[in-house]
C-alpha positions as CSV (number, residue, x, y, z in Angstrom):
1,X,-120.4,158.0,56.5
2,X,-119.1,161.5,55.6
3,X,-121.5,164.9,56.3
4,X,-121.0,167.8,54.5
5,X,-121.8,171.4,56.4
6,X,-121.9,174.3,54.6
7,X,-121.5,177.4,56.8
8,X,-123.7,180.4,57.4
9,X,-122.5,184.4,57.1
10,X,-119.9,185.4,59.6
11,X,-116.5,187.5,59.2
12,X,-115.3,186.7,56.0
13,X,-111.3,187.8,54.9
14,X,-109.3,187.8,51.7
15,X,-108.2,184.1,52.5
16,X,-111.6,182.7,51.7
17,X,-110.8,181.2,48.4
18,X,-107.2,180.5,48.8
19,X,-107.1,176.6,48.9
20,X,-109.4,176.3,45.3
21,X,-108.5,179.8,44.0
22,X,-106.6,178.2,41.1
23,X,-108.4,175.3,40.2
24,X,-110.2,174.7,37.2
25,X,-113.0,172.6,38.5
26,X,-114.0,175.7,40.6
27,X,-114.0,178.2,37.9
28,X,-118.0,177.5,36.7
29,X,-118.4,178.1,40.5
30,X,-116.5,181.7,40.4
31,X,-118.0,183.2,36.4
32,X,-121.4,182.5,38.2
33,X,-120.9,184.3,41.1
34,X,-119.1,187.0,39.4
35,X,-122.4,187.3,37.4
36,X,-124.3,188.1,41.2
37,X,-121.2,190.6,42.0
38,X,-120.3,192.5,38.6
39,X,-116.3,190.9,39.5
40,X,-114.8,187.7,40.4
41,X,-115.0,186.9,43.5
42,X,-111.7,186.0,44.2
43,X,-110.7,189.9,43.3
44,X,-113.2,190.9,45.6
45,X,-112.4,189.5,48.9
46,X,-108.9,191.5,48.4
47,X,-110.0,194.2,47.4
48,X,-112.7,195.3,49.4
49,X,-113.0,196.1,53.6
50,X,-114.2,194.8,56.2
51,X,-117.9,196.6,55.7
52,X,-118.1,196.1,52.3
53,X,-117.8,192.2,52.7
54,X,-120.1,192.4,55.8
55,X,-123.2,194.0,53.5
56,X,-125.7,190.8,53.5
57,X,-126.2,190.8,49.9
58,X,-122.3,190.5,49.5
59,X,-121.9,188.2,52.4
60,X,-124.8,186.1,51.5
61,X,-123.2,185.4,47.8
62,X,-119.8,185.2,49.2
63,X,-120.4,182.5,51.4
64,X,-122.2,180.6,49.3
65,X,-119.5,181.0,46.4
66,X,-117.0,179.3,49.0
67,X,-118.4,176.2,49.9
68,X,-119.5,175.1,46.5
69,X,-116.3,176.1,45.0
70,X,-114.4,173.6,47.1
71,X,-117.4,171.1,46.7
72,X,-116.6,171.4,42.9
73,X,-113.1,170.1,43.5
74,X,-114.2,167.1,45.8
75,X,-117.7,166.5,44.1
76,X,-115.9,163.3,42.6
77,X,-115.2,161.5,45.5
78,X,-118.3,161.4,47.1
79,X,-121.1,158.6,47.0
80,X,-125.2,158.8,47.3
81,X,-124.6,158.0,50.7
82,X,-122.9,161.3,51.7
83,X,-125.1,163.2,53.7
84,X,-125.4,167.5,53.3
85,X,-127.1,169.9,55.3
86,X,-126.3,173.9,55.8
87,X,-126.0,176.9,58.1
88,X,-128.7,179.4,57.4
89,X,-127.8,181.0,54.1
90,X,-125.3,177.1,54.1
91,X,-128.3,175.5,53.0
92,X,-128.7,177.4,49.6
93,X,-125.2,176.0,48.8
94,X,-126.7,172.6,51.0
95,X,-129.6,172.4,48.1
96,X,-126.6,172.4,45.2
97,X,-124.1,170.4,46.4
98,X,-126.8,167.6,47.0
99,X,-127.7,168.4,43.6
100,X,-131.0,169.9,44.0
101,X,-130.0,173.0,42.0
102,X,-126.6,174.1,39.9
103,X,-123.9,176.1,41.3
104,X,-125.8,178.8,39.1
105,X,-129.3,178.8,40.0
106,X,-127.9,178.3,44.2
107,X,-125.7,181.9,43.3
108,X,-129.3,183.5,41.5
109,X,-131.4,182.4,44.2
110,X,-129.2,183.7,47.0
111,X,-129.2,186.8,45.2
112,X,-132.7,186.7,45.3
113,X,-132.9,185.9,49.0
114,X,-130.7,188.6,50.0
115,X,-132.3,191.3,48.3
116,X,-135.8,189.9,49.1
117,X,-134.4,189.9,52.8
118,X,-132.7,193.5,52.6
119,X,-136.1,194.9,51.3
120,X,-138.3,193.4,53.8
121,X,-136.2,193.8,56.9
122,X,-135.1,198.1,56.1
123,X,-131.8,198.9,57.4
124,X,-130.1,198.6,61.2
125,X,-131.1,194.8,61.7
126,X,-128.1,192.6,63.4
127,X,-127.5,189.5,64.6
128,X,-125.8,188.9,68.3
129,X,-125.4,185.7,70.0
130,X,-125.4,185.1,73.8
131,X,-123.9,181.9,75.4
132,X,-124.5,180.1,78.6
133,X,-127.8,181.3,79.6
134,X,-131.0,179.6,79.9
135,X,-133.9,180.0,78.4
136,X,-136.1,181.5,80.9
137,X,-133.1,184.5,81.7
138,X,-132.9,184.7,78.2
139,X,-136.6,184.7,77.5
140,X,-136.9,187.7,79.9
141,X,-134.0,189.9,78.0
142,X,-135.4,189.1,74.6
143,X,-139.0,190.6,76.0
144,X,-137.2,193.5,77.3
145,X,-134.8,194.1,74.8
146,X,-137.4,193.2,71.5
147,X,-135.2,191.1,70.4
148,X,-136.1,187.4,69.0
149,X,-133.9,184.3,69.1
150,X,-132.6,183.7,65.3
151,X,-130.9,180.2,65.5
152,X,-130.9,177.4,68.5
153,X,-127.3,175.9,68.5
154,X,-125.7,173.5,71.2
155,X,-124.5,174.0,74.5
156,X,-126.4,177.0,75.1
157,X,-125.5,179.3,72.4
158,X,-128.4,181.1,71.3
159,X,-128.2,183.8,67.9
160,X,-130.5,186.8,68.3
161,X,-131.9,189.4,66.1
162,X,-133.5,193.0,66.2
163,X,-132.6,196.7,65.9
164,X,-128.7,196.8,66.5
165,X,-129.0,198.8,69.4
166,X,-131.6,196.3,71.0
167,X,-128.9,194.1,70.3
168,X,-126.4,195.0,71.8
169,X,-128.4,196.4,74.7
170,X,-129.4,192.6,74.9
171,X,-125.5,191.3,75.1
172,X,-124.5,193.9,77.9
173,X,-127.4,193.0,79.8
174,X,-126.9,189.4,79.6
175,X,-123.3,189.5,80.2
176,X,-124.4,190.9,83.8
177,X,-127.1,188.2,84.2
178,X,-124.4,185.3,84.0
179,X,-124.1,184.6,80.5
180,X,-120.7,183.3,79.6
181,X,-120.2,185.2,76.3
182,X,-122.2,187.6,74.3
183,X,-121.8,190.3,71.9
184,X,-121.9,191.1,67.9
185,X,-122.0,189.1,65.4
186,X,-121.3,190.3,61.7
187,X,-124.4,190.0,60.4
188,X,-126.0,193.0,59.8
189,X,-129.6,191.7,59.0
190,X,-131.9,190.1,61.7
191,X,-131.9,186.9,59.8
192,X,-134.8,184.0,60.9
193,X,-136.9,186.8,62.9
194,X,-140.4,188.0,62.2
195,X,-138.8,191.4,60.9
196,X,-138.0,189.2,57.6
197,X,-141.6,187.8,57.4
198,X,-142.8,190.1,54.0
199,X,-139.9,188.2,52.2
200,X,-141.1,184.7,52.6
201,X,-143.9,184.4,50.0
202,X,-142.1,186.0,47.5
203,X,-138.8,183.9,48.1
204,X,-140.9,180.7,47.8
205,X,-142.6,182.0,44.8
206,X,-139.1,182.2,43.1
207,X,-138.0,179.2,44.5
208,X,-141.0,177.7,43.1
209,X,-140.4,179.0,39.4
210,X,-137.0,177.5,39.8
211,X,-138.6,174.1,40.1
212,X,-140.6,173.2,37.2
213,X,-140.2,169.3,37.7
214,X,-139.4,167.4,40.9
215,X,-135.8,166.8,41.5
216,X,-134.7,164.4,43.5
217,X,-131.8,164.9,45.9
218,X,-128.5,162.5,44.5
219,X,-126.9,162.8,48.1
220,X,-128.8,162.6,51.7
221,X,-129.9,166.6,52.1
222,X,-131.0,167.4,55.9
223,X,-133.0,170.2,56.3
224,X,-131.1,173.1,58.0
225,X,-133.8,173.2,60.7
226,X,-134.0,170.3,62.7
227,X,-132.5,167.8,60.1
228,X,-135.5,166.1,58.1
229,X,-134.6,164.4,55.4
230,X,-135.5,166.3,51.9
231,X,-136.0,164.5,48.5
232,X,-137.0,166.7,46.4
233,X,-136.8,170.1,45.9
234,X,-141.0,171.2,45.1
235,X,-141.7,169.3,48.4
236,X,-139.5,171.9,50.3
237,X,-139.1,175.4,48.5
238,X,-141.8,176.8,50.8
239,X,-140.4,175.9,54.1
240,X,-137.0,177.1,52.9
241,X,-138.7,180.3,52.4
242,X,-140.2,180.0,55.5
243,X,-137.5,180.1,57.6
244,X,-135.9,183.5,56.9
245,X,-138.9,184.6,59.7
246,X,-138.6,182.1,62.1
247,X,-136.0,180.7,64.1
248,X,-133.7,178.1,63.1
249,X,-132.8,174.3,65.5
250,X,-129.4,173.4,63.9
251,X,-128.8,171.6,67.4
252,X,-131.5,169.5,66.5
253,X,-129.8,169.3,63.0
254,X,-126.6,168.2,64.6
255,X,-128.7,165.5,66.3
256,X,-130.1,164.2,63.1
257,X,-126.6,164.2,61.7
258,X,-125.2,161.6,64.6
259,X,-128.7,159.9,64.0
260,X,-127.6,159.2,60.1
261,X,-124.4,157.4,61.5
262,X,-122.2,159.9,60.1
263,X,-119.0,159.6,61.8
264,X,-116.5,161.9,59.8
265,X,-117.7,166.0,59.2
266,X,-116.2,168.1,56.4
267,X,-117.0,171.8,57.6
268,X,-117.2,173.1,54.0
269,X,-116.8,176.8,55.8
270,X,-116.6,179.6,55.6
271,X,-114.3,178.8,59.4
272,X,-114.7,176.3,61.4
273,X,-117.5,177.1,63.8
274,X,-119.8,174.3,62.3
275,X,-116.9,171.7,62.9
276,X,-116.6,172.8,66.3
277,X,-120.1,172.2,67.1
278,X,-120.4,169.0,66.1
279,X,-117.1,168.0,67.7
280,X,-118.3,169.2,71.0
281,X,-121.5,167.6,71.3
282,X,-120.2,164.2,69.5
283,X,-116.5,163.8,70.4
284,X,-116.5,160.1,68.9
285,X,-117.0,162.1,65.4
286,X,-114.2,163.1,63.5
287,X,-114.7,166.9,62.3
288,X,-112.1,169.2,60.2
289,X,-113.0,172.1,58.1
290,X,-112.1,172.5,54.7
291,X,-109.7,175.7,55.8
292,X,-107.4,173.8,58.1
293,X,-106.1,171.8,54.9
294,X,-103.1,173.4,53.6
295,X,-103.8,172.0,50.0
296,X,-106.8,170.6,47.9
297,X,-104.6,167.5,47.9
298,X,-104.5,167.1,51.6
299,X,-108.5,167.4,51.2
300,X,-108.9,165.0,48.9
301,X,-106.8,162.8,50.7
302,X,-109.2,162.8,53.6
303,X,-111.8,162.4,51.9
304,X,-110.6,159.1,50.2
305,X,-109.0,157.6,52.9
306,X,-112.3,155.5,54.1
């Protein structure tokens, strides 16, 4: 059984789009995100820094432009029984690729959701992460530092959010209290924390209007948070809203993953960091990311080889 992960916001580069950049199945997937961004996408990445591509609205439509442009070249190889889940902002392109939404309405929506997010949350949010410490060390810096875990991933690796400088003040500190690594991530929003709790009801509400009739889910869709399974897309809208102010369990996700019987993971990216999670907590589970294939053909090839 194959799983599907589509990645959250982290450093993205010019490369991004390189292994579907010319393929026609992918094109729908870059006019509508060129619709959210005023260009093609592809032209962006190369064109634009390091802050520019950082910005969360950017970031947020960027991200999800990649995975479901190489879904569109791969959609035809897989079955009902493939299972999909996503990253944080991953499970907007999660929703499409299961076939809850079009490549179009995933792009609006995350438009939506990132400006929703940008209004509520004002500027100088960011997202750390701290590794190796437990939770009642960590607990005790968060207090201090007003800071609020974002995301619970395995093997102690926590995400936090706040004020920048109460993050960072949070990763120095906890780098003297015995945590293994900490520092910056490049996020610049304090995503899944109460500071983003004024953009829930509205993000639901478009959501909502977005889902006139039920649709049901043609692929296995784990929720992002914790890994229940999701049929259709009115019986979920409002706790995919919900989530952009309270913290995220993909390690319980991953869990629910190994529970399906999935025993090959396609990191649809951006990176590699989802495939390395799984990996390390399920080392009998074959896990590659879509960016360590040279070609589409070497993609595909995986893909139907079982």
């Amino acid at each position: 059984m194959l799983a599907l992960l589509c990645g959250g916001q982290g450093t993205l580069s010019d490369k991004i789009f390189d292994l579907v950049a010319g393929q026609p199945a992918a094109e729908p997937v870059f006019a509508a995100a060129a619709a959210r961004l005023g260009e093609d996408p592809r032209e962006f990445v190369r064109t634009r820094n390091a802050d520019v591509l950082s910005a969360n609205r950017v970031s947020q439509i960027l991200t999800v432009t990649s995975a479901l442009a190489i879904h569109a070249r791969i959609a035809d190889l897989l079955t009902e029984e493939t299972v999909v889940t996503g990253y944080s902002v991953g499970e907007m392109a999660a929703w499409s690729v299961a076939g809850l939404w079009t490549a179009a309405d995933a792009l609006r929506l995350t438009d939506v959701r990132a400006r929703l997010m940008d209004r509520a949350a004002g500027p100088g949010g960011r997202l750390g992460y701290v590794r190796g410490l437990d939770q009642t060390t960590l607990g005790q810096l968060l207090a201090k530092h007003r800071c609020e875990i974002a995301i619970r991933n395995p093997d102690l690796l926590y995400v936090v959010g706040g004020t920048e400088q109460d993050v960072i003040a949070l990763c120095d500190e906890a780098t003297t209290q015995g945590a293994a690594r900490a520092g910056l991530l490049a996020v610049r929003i304090a995503s899944h924390t109460s500071r983003l709790e004024a953009a829930c009801k509205p993000l639901q509400q478009a959501f909502a209007a977005s889902t006139h009739v039920p649709v049901a889910a043609q692929r296995i869709l784990l929720a992002g948070d914790g890994g229940e399974r999701i049929f259709c897309a009115s019986d979920a809208t409002a706790t995919l809203a919900g989530q952009l102010a309270r913290p995220i369990d993909w390690a319980a996700t991953l869990d629910a993953l190994a529970e399906q019987g999935v025993d090959r993971v396609l990191d649809l990216g951006p990176g590699h960091a989802l495939a390395e999670m799984m990996q390390g907590g399920f080392p009998s589970i074959r896990c590659y990311a879509a960016d360590g294939f040279r070609t589409i053909g070497g993609l595909r090839d995986w893909i139907a080889s079982e």
